[in-house]
VOSE-723438 format. One record per atom (N, C-alpha, C, O, CB): residue number from 1; residue in three letters; atom name; x, y, z. Coordinates in Angstrom, 3 decimals. Atoms other than C-alpha are relative to their C-alpha. Last residue first. Glycine has a CB too. Example, Ala and Ser with C-alpha at 12.3 -4.5 7.8 and 13.67 -1.06 7.14 Angstrom:
2
+-----+--------+-------+----------+----------+----------+
| num | residu | atome |     east |    north |       up |
+-----+--------+-------+----------+----------+----------+
|   2 |    ser |     N |   -0.820 |   -1.190 |   -0.060 |
|   2 |    ser |    CA |   13.670 |   -1.060 |    7.140 |
|   2 |    ser |     C |   -0.770 |    1.090 |    0.730 |
|   2 |    ser |     O |   -0.261 |    2.198 |    0.899 |
|   2 |    ser |    CB |    0.414 |    0.462 |   -1.415 |
|   1 |    ala |     N |    0.890 |   -1.190 |    0.000 |
|   1 |    ala |    CA |   12.300 |   -4.500 |    7.800 |
|   1 |    ala |     C |    0.900 |    1.200 |    0.000 |
|   1 |    ala |     O |    1.936 |    1.181 |    0.665 |
|   1 |    ala |    CB |   -0.992 |    0.027 |    1.246 |
+-----+--------+-------+----------+----------+----------+
END
This chain:
51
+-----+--------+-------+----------+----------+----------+
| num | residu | atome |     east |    north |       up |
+-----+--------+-------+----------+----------+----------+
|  51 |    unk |     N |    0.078 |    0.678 |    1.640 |
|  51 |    unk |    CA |   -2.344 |    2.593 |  -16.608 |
|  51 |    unk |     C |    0.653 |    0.913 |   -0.938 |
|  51 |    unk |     O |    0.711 |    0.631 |   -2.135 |
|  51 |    unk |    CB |   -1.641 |   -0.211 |   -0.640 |
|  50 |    unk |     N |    0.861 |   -1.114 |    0.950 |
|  50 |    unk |    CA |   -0.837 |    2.762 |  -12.948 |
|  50 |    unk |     C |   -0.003 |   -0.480 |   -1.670 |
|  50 |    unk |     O |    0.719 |   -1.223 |   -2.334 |
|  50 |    unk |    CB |    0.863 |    1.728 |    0.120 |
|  49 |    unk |     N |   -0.795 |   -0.187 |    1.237 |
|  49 |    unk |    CA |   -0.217 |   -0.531 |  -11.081 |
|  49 |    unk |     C |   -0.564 |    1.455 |   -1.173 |
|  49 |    unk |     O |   -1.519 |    1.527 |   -1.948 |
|  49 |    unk |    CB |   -0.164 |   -1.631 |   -0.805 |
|  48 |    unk |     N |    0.368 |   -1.095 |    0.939 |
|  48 |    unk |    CA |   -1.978 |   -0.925 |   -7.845 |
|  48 |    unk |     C |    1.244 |    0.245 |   -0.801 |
|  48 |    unk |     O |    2.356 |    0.450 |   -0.314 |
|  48 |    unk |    CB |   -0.506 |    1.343 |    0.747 |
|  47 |    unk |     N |    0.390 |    0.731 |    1.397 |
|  47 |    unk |    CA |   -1.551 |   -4.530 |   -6.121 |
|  47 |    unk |     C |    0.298 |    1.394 |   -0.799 |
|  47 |    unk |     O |    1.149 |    1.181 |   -1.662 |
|  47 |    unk |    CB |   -1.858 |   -0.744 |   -0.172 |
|  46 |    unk |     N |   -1.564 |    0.231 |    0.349 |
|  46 |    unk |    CA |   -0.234 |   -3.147 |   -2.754 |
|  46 |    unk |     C |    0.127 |   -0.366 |   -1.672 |
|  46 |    unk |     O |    1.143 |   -0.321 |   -2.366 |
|  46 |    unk |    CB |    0.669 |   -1.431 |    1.022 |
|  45 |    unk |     N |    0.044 |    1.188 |    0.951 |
|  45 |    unk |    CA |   -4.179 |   -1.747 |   -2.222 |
|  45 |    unk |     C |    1.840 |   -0.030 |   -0.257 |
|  45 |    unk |     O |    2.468 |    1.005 |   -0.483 |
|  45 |    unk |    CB |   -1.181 |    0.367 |   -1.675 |
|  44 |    unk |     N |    0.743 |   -0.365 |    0.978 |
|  44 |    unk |    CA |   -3.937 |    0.974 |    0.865 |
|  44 |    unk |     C |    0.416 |   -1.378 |   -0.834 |
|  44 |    unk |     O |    1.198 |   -2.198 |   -0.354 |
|  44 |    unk |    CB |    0.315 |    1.551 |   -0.612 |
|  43 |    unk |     N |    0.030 |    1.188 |    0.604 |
|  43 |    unk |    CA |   -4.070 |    1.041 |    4.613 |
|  43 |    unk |     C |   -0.301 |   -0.118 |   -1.868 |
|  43 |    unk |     O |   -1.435 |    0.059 |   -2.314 |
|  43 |    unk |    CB |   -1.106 |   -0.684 |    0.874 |
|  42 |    unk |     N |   -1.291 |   -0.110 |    0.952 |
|  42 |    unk |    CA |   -3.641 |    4.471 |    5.943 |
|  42 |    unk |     C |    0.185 |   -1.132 |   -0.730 |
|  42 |    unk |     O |    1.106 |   -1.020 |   -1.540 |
|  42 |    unk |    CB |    1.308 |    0.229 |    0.718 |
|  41 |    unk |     N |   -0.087 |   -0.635 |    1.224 |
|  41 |    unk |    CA |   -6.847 |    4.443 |    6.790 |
|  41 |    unk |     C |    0.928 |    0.920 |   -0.528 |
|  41 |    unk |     O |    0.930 |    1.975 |   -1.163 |
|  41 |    unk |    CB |   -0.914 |    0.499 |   -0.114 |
|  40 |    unk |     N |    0.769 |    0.146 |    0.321 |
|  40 |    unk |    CA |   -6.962 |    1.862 |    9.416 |
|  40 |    unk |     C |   -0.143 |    1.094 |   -1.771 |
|  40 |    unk |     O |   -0.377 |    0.725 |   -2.922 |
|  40 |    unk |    CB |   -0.717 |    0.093 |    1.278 |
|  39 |    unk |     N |    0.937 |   -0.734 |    0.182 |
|  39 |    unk |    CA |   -4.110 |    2.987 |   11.156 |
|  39 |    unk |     C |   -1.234 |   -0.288 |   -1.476 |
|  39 |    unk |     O |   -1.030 |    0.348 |   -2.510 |
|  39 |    unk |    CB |    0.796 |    1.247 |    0.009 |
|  38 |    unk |     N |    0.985 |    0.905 |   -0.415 |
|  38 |    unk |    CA |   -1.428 |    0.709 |   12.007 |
|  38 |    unk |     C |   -1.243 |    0.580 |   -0.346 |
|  38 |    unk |     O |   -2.073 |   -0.324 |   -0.251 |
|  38 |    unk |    CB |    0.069 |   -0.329 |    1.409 |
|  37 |    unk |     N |    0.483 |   -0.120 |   -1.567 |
|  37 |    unk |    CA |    1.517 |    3.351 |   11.813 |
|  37 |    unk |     C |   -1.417 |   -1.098 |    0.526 |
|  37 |    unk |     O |   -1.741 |   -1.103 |    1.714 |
|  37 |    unk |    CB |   -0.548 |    1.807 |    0.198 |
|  36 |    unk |     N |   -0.222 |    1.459 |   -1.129 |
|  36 |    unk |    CA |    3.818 |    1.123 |    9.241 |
|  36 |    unk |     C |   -0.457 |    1.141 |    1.784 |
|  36 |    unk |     O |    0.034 |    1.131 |    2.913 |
|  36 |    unk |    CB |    2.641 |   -0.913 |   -0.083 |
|  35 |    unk |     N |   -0.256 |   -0.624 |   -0.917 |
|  35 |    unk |    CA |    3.495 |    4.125 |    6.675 |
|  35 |    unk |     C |    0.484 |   -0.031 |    1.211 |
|  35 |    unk |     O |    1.036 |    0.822 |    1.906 |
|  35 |    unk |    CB |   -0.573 |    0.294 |    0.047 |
|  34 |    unk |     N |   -0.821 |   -0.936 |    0.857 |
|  34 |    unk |    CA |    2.481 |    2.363 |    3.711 |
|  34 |    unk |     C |    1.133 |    0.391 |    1.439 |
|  34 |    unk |     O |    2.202 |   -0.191 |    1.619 |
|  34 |    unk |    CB |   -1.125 |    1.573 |   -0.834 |
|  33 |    unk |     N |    0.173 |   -1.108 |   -0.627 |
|  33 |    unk |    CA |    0.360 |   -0.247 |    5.545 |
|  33 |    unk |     C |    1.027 |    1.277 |   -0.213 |
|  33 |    unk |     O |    1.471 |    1.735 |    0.839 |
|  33 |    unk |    CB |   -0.050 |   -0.414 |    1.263 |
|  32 |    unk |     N |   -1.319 |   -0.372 |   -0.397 |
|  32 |    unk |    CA |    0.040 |   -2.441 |    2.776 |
|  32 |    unk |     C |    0.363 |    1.137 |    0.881 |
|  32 |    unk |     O |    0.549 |    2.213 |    0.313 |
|  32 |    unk |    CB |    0.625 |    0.190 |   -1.045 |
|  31 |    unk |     N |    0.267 |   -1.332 |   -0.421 |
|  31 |    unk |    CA |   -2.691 |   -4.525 |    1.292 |
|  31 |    unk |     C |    1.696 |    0.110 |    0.648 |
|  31 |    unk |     O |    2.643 |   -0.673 |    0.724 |
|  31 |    unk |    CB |   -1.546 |    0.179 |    1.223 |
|  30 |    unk |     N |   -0.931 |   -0.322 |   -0.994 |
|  30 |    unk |    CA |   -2.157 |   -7.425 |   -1.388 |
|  30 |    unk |     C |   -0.316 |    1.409 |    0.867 |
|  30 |    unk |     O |   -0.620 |    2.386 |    0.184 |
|  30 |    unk |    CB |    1.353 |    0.076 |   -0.729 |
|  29 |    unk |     N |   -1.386 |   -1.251 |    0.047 |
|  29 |    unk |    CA |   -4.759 |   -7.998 |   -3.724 |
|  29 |    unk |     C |    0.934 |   -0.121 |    1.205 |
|  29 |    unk |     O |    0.519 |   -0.878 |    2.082 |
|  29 |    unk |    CB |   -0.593 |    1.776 |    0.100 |
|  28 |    unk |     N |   -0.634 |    0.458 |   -1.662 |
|  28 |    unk |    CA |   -6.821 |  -11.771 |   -4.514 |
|  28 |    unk |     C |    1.074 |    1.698 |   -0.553 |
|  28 |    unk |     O |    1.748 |    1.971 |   -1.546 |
|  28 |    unk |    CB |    1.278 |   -2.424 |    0.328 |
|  27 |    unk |     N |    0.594 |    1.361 |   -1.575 |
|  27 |    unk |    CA |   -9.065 |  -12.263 |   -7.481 |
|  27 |    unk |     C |    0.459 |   -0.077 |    0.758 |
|  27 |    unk |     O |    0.182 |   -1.060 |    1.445 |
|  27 |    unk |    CB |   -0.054 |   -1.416 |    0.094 |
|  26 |    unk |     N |   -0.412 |    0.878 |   -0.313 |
|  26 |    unk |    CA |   -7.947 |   -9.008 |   -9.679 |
|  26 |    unk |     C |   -0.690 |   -0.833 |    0.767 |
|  26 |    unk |     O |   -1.481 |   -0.394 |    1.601 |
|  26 |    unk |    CB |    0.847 |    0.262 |    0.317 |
|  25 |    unk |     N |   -0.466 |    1.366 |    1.638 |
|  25 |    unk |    CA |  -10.257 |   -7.161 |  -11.942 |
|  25 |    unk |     C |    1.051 |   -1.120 |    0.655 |
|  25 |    unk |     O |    1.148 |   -2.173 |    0.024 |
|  25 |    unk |    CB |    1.287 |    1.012 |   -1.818 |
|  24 |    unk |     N |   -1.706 |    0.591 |    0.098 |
|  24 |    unk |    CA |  -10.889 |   -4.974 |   -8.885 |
|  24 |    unk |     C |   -0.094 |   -0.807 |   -1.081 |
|  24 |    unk |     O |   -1.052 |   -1.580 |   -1.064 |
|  24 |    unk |    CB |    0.694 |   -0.980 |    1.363 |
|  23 |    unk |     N |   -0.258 |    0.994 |   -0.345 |
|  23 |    unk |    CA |  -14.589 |   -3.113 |   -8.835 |
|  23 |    unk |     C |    1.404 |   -0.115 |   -0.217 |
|  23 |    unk |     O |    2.033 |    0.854 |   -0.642 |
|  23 |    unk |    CB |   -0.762 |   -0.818 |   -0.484 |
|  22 |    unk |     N |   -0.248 |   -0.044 |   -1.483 |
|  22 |    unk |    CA |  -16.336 |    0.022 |   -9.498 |
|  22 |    unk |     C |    0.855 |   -1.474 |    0.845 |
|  22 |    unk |     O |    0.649 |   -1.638 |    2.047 |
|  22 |    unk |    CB |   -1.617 |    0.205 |    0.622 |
|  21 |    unk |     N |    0.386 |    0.681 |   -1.351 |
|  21 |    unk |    CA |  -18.484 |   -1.344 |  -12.028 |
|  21 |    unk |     C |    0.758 |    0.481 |    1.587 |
|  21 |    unk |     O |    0.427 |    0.197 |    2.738 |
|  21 |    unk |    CB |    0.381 |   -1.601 |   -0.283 |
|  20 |    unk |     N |    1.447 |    0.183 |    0.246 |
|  20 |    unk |    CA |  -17.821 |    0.868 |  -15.097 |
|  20 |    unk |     C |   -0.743 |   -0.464 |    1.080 |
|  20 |    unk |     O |   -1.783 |    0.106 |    1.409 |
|  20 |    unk |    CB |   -0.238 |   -0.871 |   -1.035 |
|  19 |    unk |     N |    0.717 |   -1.386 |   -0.206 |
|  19 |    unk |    CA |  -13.988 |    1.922 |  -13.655 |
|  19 |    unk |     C |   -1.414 |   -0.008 |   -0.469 |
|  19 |    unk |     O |   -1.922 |    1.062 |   -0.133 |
|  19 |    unk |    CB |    0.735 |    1.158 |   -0.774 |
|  18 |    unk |     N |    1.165 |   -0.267 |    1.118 |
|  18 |    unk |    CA |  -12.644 |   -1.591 |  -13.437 |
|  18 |    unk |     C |   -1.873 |    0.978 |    0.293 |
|  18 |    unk |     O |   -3.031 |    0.845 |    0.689 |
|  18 |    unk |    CB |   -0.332 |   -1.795 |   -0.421 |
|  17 |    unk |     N |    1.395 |   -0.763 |   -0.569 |
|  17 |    unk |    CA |  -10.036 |   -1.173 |  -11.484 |
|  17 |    unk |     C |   -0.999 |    0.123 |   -1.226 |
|  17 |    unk |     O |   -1.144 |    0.870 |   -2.194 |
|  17 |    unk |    CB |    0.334 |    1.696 |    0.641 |
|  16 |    unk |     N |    0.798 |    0.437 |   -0.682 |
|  16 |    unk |    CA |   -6.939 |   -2.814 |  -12.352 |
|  16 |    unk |     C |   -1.228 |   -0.177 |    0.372 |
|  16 |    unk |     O |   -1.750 |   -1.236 |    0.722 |
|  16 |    unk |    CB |    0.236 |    0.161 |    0.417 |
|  15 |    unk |     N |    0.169 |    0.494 |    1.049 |
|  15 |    unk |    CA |   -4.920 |   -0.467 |  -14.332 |
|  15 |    unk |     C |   -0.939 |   -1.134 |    0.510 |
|  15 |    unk |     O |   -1.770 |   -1.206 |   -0.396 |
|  15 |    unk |    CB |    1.251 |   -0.292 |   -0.714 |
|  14 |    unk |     N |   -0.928 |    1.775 |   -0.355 |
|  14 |    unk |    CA |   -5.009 |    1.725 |  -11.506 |
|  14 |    unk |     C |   -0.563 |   -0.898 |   -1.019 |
|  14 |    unk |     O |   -1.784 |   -0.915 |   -1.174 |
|  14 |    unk |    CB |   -0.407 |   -0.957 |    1.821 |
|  13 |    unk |     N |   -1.649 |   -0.186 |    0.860 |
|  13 |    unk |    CA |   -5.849 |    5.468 |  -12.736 |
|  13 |    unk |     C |    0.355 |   -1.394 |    0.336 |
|  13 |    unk |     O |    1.388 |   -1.799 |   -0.196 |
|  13 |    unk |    CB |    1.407 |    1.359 |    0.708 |
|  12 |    unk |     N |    0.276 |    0.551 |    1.379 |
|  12 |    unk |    CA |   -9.800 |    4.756 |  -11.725 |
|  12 |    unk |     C |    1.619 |    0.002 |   -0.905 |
|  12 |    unk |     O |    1.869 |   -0.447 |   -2.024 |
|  12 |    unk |    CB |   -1.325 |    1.133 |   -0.813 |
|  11 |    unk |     N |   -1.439 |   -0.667 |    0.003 |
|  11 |    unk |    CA |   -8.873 |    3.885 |   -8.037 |
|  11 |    unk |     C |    0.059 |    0.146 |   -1.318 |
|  11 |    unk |     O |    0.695 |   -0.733 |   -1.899 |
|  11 |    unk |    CB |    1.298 |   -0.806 |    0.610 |
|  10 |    unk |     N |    0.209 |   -1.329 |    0.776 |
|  10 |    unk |    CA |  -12.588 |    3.581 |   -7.292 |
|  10 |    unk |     C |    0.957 |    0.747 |   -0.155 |
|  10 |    unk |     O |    0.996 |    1.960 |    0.047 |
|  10 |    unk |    CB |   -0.856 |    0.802 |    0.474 |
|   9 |    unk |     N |   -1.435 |   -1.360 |    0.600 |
|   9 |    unk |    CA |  -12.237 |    0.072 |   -6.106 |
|   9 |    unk |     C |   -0.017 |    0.961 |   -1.190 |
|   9 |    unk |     O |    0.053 |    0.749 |   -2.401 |
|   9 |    unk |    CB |    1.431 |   -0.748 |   -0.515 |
|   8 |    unk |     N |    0.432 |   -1.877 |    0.642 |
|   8 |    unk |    CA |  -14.697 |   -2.396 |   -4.524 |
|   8 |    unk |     C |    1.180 |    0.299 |   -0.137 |
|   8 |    unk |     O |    2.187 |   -0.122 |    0.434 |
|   8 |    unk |    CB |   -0.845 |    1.381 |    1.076 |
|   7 |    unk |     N |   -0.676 |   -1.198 |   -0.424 |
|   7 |    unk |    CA |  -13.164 |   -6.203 |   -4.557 |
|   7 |    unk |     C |   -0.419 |    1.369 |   -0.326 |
|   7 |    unk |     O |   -0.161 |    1.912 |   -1.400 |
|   7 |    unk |    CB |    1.176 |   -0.085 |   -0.414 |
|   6 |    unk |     N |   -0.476 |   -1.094 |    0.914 |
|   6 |    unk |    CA |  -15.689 |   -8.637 |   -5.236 |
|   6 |    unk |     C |    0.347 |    0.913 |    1.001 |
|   6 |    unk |     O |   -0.223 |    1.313 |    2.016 |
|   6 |    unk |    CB |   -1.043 |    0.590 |   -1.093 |
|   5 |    unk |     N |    0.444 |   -1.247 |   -0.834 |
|   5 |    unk |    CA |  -15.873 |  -12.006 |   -3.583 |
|   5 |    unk |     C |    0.291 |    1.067 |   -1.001 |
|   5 |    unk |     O |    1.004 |    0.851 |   -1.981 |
|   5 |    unk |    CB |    0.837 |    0.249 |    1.501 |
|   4 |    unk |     N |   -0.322 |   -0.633 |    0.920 |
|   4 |    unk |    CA |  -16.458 |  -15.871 |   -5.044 |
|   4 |    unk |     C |   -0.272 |    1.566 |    0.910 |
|   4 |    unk |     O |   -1.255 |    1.797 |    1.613 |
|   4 |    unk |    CB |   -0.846 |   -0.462 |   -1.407 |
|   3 |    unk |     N |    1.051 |   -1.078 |    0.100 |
|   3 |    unk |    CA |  -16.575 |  -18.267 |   -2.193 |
|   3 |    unk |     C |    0.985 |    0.837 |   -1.010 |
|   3 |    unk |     O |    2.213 |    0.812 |   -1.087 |
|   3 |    unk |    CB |   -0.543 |    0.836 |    1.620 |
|   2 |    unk |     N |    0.033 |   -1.425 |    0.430 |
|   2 |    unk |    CA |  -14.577 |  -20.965 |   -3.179 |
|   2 |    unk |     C |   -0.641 |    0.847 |    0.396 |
|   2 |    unk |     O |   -1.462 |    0.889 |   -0.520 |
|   2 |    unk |    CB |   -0.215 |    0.183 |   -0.973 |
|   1 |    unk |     N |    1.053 |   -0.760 |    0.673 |
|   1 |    unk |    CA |  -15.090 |  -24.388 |   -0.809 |
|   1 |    unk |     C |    0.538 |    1.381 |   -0.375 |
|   1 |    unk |     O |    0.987 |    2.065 |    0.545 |
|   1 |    unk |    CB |   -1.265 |    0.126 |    0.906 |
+-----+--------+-------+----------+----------+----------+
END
């Protein structure tokens, strides 16, 4: 079974982001702990491509 999900994202420079809705234009992102300390909000989209 699909469940259909939407990705929030208010990354409006990421070619991605669809800045009217607030949302991802992709169906599946990659995350990435930049930093490799584990921390919750250091966690950011791996997908992001600037426009």
């Amino acid at each position: 079974m699909n469940n259909k999900q939407t990705i929030k994202c208010t990354v409006e420079d990421c070619k991605y982001c669809d800045c009217d809705k607030d949302t991802c234009m992709l169906n599946k992102i990659k995350v990435c702990n930049c930093d490799g300390s584990g921390i919750k909000e250091t966690t950011m989209c791996d997908s992001y491509k600037e426009k």
